[in-house]
TORDREN-506314 format. One record per residue: residue in one letter; z, y, x of N, C-alpha, C in turn. Coordinates in steps of 0.2 Angstrom, whole numbers, plus 5000, padded with zeros to 4 digits. Layout:
aZYXZYXZYX;...
END
This chain:
x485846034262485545994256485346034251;x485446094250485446144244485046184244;x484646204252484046224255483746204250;x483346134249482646124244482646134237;x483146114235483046134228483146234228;x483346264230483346334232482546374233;x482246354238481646344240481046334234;x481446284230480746254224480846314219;x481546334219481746374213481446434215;x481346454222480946524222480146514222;x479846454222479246444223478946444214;x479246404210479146404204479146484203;x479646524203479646594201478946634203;x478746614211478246644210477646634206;x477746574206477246534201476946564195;x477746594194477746634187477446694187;x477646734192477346794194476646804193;x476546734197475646744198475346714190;x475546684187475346664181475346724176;x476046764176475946834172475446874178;x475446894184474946934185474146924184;x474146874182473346854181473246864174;x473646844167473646884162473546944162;x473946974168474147064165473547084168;x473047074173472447074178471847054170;x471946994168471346974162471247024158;x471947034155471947094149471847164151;x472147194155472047244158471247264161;x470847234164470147214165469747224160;x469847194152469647194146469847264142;x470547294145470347374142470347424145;x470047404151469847484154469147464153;x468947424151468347424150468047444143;x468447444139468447484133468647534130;x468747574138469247614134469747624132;x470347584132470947584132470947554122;x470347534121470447534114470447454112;x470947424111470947334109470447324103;x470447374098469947334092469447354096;x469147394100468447394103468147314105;x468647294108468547214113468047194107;x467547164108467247124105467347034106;x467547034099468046954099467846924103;x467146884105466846864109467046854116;x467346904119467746914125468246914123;x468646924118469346894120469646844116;x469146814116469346744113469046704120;x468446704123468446664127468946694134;x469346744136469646764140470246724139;x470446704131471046664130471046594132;x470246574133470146494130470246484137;x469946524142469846524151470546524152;x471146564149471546584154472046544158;x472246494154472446424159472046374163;x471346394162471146364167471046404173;x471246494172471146524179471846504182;x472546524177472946514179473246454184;x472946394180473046344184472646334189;x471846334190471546334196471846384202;x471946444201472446484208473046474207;x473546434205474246404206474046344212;x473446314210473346234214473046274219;x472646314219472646334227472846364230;x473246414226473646464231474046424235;x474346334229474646324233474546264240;x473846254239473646234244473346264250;x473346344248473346374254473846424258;x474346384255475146394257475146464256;x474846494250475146574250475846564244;x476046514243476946524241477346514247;x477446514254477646514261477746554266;x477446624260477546664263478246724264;x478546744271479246804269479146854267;x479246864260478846924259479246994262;x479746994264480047064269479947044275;x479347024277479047004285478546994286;x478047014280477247014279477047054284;x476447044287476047064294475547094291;x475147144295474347164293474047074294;x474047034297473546974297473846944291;x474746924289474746904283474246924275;x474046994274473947044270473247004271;x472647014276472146994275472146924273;x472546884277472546814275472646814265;x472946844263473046814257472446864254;x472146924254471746934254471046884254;x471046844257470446794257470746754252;x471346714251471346664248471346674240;x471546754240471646764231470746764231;x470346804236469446794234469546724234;x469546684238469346624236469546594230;x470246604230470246584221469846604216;x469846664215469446724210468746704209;x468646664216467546654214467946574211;x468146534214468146474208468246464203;x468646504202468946504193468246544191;x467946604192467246644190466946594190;x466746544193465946524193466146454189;x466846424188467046374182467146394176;x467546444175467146474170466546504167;x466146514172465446544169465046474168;x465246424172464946354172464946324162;x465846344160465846304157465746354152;x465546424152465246454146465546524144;x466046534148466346584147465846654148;x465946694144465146744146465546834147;x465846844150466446904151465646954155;x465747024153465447064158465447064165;x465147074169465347094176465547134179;x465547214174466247224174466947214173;x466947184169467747154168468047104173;x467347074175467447034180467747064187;x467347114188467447124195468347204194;x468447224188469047234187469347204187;x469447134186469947084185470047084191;x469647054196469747054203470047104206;x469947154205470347224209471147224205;x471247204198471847204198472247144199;x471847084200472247014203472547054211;x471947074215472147084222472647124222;x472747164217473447224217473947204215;x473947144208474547114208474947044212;x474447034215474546974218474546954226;x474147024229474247054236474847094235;x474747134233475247214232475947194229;x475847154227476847114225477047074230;x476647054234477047014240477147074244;x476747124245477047174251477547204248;x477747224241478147284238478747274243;x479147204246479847214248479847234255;x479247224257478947234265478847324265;x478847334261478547404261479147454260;x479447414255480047464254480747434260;x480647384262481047384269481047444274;x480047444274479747494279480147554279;x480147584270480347644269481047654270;x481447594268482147614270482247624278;x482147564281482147594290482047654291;x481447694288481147754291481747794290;x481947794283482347844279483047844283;x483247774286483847784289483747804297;x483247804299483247794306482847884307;x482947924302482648004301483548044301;x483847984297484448024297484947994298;x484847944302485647914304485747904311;x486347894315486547914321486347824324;x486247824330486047764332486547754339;x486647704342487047664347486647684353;x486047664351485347664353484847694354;x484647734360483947764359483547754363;x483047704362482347674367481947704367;x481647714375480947714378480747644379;x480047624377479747584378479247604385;x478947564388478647554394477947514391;x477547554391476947484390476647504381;x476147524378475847534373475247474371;x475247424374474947384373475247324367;x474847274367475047224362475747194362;x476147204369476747164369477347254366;x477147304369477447374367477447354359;x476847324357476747364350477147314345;x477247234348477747214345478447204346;x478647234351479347264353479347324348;x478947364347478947434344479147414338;x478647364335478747354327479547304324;x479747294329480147234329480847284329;x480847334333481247394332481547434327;x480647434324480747474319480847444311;x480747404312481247334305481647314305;x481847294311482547274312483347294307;x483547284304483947294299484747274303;x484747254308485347224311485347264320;x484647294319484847334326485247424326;x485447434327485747494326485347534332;x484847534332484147574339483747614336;x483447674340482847704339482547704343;x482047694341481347684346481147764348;x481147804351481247894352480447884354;x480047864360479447864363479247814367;x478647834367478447764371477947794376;x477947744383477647794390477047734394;x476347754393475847704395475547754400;x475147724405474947754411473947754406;x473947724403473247754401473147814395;x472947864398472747924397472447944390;x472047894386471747894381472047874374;x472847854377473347824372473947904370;x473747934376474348004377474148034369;x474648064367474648104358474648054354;x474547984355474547964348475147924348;x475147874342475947854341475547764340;x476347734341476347664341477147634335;x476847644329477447634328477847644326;x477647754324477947784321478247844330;x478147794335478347824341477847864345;x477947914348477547974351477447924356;x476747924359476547904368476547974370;x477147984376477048064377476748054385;x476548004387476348014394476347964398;x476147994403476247914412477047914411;x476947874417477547814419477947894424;x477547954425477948004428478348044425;x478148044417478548074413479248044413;x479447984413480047944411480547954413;x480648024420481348034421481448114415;x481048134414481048194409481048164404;x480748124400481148084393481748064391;x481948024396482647994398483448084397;x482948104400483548194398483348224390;x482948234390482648264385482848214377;x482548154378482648114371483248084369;x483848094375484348054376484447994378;x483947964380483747904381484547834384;x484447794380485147754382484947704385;x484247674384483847604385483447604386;x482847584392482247604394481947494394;x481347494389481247434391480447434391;x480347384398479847384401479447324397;x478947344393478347294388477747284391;x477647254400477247284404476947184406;x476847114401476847074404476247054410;x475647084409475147074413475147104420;x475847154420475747184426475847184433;x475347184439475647144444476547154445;x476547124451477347124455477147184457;x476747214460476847294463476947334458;x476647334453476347384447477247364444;x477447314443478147304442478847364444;x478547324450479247354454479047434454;x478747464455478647544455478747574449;x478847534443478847554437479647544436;x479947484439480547484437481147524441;x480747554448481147594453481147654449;x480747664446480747724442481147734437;x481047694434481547694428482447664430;x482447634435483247614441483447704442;x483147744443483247814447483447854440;x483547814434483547864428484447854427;x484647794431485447784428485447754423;x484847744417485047724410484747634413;x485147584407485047544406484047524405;x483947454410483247454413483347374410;x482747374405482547284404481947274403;x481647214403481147204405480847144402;x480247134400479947064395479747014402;x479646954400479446904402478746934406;x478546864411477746874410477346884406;x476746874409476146864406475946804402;x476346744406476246684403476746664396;x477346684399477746694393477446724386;x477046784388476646824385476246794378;x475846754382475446704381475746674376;x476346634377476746584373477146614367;x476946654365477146704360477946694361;x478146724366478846754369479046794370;x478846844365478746924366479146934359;x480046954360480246974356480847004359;x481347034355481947084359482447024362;x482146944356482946914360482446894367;x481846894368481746874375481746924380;x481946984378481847054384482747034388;x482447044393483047034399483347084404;x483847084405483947144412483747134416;x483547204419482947194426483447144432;x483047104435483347084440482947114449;x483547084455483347124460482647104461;x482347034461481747024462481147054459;x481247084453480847124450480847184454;x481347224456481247284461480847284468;x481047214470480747214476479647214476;x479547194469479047194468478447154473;x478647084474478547024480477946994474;x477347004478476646954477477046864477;x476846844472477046784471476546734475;x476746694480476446664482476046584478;x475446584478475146554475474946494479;x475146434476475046364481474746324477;x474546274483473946214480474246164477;x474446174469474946124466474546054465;x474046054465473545974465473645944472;x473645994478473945944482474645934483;x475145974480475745954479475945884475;x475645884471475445824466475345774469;x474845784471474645724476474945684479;x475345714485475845724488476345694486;x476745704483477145674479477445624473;x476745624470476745554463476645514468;x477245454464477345394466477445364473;x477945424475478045434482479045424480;x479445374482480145374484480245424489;x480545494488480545554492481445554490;x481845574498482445584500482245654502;x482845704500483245764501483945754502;x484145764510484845814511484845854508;x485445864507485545944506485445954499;x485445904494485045894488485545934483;x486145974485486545984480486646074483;x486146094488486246154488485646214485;x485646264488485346334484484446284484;x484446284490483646274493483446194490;x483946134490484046084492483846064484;x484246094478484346054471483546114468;x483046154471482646164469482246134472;x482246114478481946054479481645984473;x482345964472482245924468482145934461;x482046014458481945994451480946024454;x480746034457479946044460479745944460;x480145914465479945864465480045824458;x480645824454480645784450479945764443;x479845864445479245864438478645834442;x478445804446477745764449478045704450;x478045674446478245614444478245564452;x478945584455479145544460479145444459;x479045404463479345344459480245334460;x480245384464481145404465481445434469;x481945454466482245524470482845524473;x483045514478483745514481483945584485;x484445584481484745644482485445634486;x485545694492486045644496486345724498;x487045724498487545794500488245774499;x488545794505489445814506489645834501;x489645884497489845914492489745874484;x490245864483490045814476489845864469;x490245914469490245974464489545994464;x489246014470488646024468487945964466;x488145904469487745834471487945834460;x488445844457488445824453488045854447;x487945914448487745984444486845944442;x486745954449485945924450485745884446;x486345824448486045744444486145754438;x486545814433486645794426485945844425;x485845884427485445924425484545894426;x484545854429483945814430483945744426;x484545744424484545694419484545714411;x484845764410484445814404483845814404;x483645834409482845854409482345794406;x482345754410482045694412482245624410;x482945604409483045554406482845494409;x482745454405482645384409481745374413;x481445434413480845444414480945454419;x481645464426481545464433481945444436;x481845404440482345354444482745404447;x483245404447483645454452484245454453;x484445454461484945434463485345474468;x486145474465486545524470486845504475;x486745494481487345484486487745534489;x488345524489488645564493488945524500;x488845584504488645564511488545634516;x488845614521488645664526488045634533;x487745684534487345674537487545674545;x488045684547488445654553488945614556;x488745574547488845484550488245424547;x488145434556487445394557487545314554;x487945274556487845244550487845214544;x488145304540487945284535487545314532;x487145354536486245384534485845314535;x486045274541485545224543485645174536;x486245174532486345134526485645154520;x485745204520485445224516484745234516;x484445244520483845244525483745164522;x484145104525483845054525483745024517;x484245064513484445034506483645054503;x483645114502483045164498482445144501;x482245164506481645144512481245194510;x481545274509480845334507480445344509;x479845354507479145384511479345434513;x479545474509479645544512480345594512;x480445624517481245644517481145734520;x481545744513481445834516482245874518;x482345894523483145894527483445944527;x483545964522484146024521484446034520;x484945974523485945964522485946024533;x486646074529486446104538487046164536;x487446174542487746244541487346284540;x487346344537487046434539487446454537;x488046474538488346564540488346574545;x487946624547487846624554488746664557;x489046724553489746714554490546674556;x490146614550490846574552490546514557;x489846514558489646484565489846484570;x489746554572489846594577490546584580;x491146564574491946544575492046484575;x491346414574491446374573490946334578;x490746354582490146324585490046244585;x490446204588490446134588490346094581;x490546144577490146114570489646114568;x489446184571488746194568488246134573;x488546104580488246074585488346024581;x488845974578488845924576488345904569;x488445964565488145944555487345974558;x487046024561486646034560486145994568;x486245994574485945964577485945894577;x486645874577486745774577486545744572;x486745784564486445774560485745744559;x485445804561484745824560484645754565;x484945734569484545684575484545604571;x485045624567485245544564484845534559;x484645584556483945574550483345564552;x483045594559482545614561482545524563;x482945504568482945424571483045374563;x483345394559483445334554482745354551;x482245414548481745414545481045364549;x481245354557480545344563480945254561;x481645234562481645174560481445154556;x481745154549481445124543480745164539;x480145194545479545194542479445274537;x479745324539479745354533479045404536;x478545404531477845434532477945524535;x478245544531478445624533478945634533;x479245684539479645724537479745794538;x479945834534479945884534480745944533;x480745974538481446004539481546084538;x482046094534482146174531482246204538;x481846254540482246304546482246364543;x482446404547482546474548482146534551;x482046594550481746624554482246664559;x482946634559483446664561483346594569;x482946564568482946514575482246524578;x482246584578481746634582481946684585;x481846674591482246714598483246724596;x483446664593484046664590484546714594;x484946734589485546784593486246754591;x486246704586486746674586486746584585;x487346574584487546504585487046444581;x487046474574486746464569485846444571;x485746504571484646504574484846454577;x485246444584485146414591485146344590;x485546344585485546254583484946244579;x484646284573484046254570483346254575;x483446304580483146294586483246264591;x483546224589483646144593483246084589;x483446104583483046034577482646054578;x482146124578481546124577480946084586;x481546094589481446054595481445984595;x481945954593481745884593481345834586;x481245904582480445874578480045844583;x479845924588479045924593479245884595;x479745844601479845814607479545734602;x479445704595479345644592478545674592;x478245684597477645704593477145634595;x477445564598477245494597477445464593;x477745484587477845454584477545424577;x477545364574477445354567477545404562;x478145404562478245474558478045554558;x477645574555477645644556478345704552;x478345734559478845784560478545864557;x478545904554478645984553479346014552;x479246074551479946114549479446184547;x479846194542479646254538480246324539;x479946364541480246434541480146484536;x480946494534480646564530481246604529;x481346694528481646734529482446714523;x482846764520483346764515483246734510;x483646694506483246674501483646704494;x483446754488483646794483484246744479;x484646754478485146704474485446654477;x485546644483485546584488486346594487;x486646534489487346544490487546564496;x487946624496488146644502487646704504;x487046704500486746764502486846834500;x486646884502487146974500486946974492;x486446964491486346974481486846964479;x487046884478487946894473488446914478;x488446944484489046974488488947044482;x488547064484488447144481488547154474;x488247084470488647104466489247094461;x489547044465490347044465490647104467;x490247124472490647184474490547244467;x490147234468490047304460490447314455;x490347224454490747194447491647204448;x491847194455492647214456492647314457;x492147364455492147414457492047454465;x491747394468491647404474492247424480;x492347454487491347454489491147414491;x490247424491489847384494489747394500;x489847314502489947344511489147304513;x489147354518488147324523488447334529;x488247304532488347264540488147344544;x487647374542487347414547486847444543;x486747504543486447534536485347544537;x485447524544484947514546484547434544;x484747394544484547334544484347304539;x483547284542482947244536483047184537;x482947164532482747074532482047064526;x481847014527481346994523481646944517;x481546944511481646894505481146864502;x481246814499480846794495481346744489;x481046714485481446684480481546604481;x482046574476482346504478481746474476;x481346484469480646444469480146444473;x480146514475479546514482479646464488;x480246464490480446434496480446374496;x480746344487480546244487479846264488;x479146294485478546244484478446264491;x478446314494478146314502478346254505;x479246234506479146174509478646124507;x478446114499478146064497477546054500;x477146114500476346134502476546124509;x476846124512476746124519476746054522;x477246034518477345954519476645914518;x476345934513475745904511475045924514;x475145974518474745994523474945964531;x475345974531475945964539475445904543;x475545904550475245854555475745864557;x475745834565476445814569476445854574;x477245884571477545934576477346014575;x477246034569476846084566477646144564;x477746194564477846244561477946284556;x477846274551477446334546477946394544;x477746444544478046514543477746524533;x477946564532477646604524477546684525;x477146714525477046784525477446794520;x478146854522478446874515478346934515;x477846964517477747034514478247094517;x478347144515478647194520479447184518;x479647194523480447184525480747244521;x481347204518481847254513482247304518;x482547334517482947364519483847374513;x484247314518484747304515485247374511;x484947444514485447474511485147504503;x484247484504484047494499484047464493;x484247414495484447344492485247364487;x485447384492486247374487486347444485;x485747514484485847534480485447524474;x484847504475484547474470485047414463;x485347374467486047334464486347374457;x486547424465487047464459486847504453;x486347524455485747574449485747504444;x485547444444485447394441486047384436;x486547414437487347384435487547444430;x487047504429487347564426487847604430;x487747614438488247654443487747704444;x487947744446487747764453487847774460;x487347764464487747754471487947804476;x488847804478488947854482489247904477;x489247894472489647954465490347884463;x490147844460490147794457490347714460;x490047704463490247644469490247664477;x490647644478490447674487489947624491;x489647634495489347594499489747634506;x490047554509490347564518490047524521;x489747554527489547524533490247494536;x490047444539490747404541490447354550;x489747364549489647364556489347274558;x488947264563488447214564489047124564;x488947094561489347034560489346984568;x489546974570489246944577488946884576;x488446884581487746864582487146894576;x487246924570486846964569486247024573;x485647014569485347044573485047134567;x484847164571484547204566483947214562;x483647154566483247134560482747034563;x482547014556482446974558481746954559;x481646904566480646874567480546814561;x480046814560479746764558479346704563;x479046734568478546704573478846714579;x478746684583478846684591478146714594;x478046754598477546784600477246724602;x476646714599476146634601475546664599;x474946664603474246674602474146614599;x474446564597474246504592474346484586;x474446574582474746564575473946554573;x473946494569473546494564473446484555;x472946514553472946534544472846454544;x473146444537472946384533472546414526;x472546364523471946354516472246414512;x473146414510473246464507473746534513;x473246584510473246644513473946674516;x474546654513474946664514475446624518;x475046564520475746514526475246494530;x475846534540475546504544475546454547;x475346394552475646374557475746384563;x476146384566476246414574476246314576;x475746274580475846224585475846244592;x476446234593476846244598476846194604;x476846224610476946154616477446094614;x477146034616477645984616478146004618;x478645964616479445984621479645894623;x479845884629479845824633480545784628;x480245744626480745724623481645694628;x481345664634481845654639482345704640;x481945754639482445824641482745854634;x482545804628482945824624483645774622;x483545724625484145664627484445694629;x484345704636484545744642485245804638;x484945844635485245874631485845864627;x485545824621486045784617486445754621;x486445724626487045684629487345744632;x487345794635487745844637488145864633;x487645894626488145934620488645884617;x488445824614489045754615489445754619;x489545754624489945764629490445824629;x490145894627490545944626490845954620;x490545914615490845934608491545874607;x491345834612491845774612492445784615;x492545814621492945854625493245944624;x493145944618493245994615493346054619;x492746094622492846114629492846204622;x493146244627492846304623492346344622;x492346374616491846384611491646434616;x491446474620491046514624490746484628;x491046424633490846374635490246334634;x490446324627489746254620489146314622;x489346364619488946434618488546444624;x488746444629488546454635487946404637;x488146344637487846274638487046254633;x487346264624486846294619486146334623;x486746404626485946444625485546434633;x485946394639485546364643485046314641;x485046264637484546244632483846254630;x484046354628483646354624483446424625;x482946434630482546464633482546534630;x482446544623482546614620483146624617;x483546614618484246624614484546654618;x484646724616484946794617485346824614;x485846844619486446894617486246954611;x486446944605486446994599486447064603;x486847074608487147144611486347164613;x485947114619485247144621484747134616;x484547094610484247134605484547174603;x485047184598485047234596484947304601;x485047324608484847374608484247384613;x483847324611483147334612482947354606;x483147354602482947364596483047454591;x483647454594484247534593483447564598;x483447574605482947594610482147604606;x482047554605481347564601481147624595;x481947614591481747664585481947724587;x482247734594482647804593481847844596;x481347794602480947804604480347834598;x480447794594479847804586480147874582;x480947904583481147924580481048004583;x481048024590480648054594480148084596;x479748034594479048074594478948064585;x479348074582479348094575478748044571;x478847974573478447934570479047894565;x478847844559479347794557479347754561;x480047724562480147644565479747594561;x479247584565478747504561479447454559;x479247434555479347364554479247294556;x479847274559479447204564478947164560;x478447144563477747114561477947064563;x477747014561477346944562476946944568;x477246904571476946914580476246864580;
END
């Protein structure tokens, strides 16, 4: 409440300012034009100088104040502020001239145009004074005083130069800006900001020794993911503290300041081309479409639903075992969105058929996207009959309840781990992806979407590694050898989405994720991320292949029938029909053995008679071991499994 009257009391003072600066500007005007001498004035001038004065005064107070130049900070005046109030005092100065010369006032045109020169210096140059002598104090402290902080900037462009400036003002940072490091040649020698450009992006492990460097922040928004990631592996190799601004879009949204710089994350090192999807047919697809997600309250499942919720579903049911998570979802999509989206939680398992068939019958969705499912492929492998109950019977109960009550699409999260499987886990999504294709008569249309590891996912090695970090390690890696592919939790909702909106009956779809990580590079990159080093500082122990792990994973099954779709980056693999009889055939056997509780080598045994490619981890892996000792040999690299 005390704010406004506060506000008027500084607005009036300027008022005053401007009212004596335009006096001290009149008069001042009228003796350097004579000389410094006052009897010289010929009365004439300064009798009509006096008669005008209030009506200069007053016409630039009305419009100074209507061109809001009393709203400005003056300890945070900008080169565009300066110009701006530079136009608006000319603007004033020619209306008050030409109302006064209207109404008779007869001043020389030098006095005139003096006066001008010293309005602009009292009246620009008094709003800079505290902005200037701010400037001077930083410089003066930041020449001789010790700092917490000493930054390299990354990046001498428009996003560098307001980090740089931001730096350099700051009153509450205890930092110094020491250099700044652009890959363009033409910026080298000169400064940003009081900061030396001393070079490329190759100098930056020799500035980091030489300048002391404590913080290296990356000011690079336009730049790709590739251009990204090379720039931040460099600067991860220095040891020092690595952050990093927003995109390009952020960029855009004027979100370019120190509270939006962020610590580098692992995604940015891996430096992954962001997959670009057809959001107008996503759109399409889903406005005003009643859309059901399993799985609604997990890593893959609840990004599902915040993709779905923003294309104005006509409702959303969300449906998971796990309330904890089913809960987080619903409150958080109700934050968001409010009464603008129907949306509804069940809880429920998807291995009581009828009470999927309840729900099914209650809601009536168009469309159902199915990714309620075990995957530890470890605790599978201890637990087979479960993975054969939540993830195949499941999967059978949704698939026959979406073909009963009419549901248009469906579409199923798989794996690329259910390609040529080696553990319990694939074998069973490699079952679902089976009794999709055997419905290929159906009203319903069936897909499944595959795709590799997904970045932040529950249960995947990113927060293993670094929990690990965070308890002081070590970081343990299965096998120091072993790649997998990544991608992130947003990439992997909209691929489902595109592909569902593309999808026919009994289709596949893969995503090209670009070249395969290499997990041990991965969890030193982690460590360099956290201020370690690795192998000094944190230990990394191999601790050996988890059973049914493989040493690396497919994406495709060797098929002459993968084919491009409209975007560049997802394929699909249409696959032979599978006899749907022989998929009964099936489920009434595993029923049989999951009900008789036969042992779990047994189930395992029975599973991989099923399922034509499902192979002993022992025989890939050392088909695999064989291949590279082979590449290793004839002194070539071990390729990296490709996309068959």
């Amino acid at each position: 409440m005390q704010k406004k009257p506060t506000l008027i009391l500084k607005m009036l003072l300027i008022m005053v300012y401007d009212a004596i600066s335009i006096l001290i500007a009149g008069g001042l005007a009228l003796l350097v034009r004579f000389d410094f001498s006052f009897d010289s004035i010929p009365e004439t001038y300064l009798n009509g100088w006096f008669k005008f004065l209030p009506l200069q005064i007053g016409v630039t107070i009305v419009l100074f104040f209507l061109l809001h130049m009393y709203h400005f900070v003056w300890r945070n005046v900008s080169a565009h502020d300066v110009f701006y109030m530079v136009l608006c005092t000319a603007f004033a100065f020619t209306q008050v001239t030409v109302a006064s010369v209207y109404l008779g006032d007869k001043q020389p045109k030098s006095v005139i145009f003096i006066q001008f020169v010293f309005e602009l210096i009292l009246l620009v140059g008094g709003r800079c004074v505290l902005r200037f002598w701010e400037a001077v104090k930083q410089l003066m402290r930041r020449s001789h005083g010790d700092f917490d902080q000493r930054i390299l900037v990354v990046g001498a462009g428009e996003a560098g130069r307001i980090l740089a400036r931001e730096l350099l003002m700051s009153s509450q940072l205890n930092a110094k800006l020491c250099c700044v490091v652009d890959d363009n040649e033409s910026k080298w020698g000169k400064y940003l900001e009081s900061a030396p450009i001393i070079g490329g992006r190759d100098v930056i492990p020799a500035a980091v020794r030489n300048e002391g460097i404590t913080q290296i922040i990356v000011a690079i928004p336009s730049a790709t993911p590739q251009q990204r990631s090379e720039i931040l592996n460099i600067c991860n190799m220095t040891g020092v503290r690595t952050r990093t601004l927003p995109g390009v879009y952020q960029f855009v949204n004027g979100e370019t300041s120190l509270s939006n710089v962020r610590d580098v994350q692992v995604e940015d090192l891996l430096g992954r081309t962001p997959v670009h999807l057809n959001t107008e047919v996503i759109d399409r697809f889903l406005r005003g479409k009643t859309v059901l997600v399993t799985g609604g309250g997990g890593s893959i499942g609840s990004e599902l639903c915040r993709q779905i919720a923003m294309r104005s579903p006509k409702s959303l049911i969300i449906v998971d075992i796990y309330e904890n998570n089913a809960y987080d979802i619903q409150q958080e999509l109700r934050r968001t969105y409010g009464d603008k989206l129907d949306l509804n939680v069940v809880i429920a398992s998807v291995r009581d058929k009828a009470r999927i068939y309840d729900i099914f019958e209650h809601y009536r969705p168009d469309l159902v996207f199915h990714a309620a499912a075990h995957k530890h492929v470890p605790l599978m492998e201890e637990s087979p009959a479960e993975a054969i109950k939540n993830n195949i019977f499941g999967t059978y109960h949704v698939v026959r309840a979406a073909e009963k009550f009419g549901v248009k699409k469906f579409v199923m999260i798989s794996t690329d781990k259910a390609v040529n499987p080696t553990n319990v886990m694939g074998a069973t999504k490699r079952f679902c992806e089976m009794v999709l294709q055997s419905r290929f008569d159906s009203p319903t249309e069936y897909c499944a979407v595959r795709f590799g590891n997904v970045l932040g996912s529950n249960g995947s090695v990113v927060p293993l590694f670094k929990r690990q970090i965070e308890e002081g390690g070590p970081v343990t890696v299965t096998d120091k050898r072993i790649i997998r592919y990544f991608m992130t939790i947003p990439e992997a909702a909209q691929l489902v989405l595109e592909a569902g909106a593309m999808a026919k009956q009994s289709q596949i779809f893969v995503l090209d994720m670009g070249e395969p990580v290499r997990i041990l590079d991965l969890a030193e990159k982690l460590i360099r991320l956290s201020g370690y080093e690795p192998y000094r500082d944190i230990e990394i122990r191999e601790v050996g292949l988890r059973p049914g792990e493989k040493l690396y994973e497919e994406l495709l099954m060797s098929s002459e029938t993968l084919i491009k779709t409209d975007n560049e980056k997802i394929f699909v693999e249409q696959q032979q029909r599978i006899d749907p009889e022989q998929i009964m055939v099936d489920l009434t056997e595993l029923d049989r053995a999951v009900t008789d509780e036969i042992p779990d080598a047994q189930l395992i045994s029975t599973l991989r008679g099923m399922i034509p490619t499902y192979h002993a981890p022992e025989e890939v892996n050392r088909a695999a071991e064989k291949k590279m000792k082979e590449h290793e040999a004839s002194g070539e690299a071990a390729p990296a499994p490709a996309m068959a």
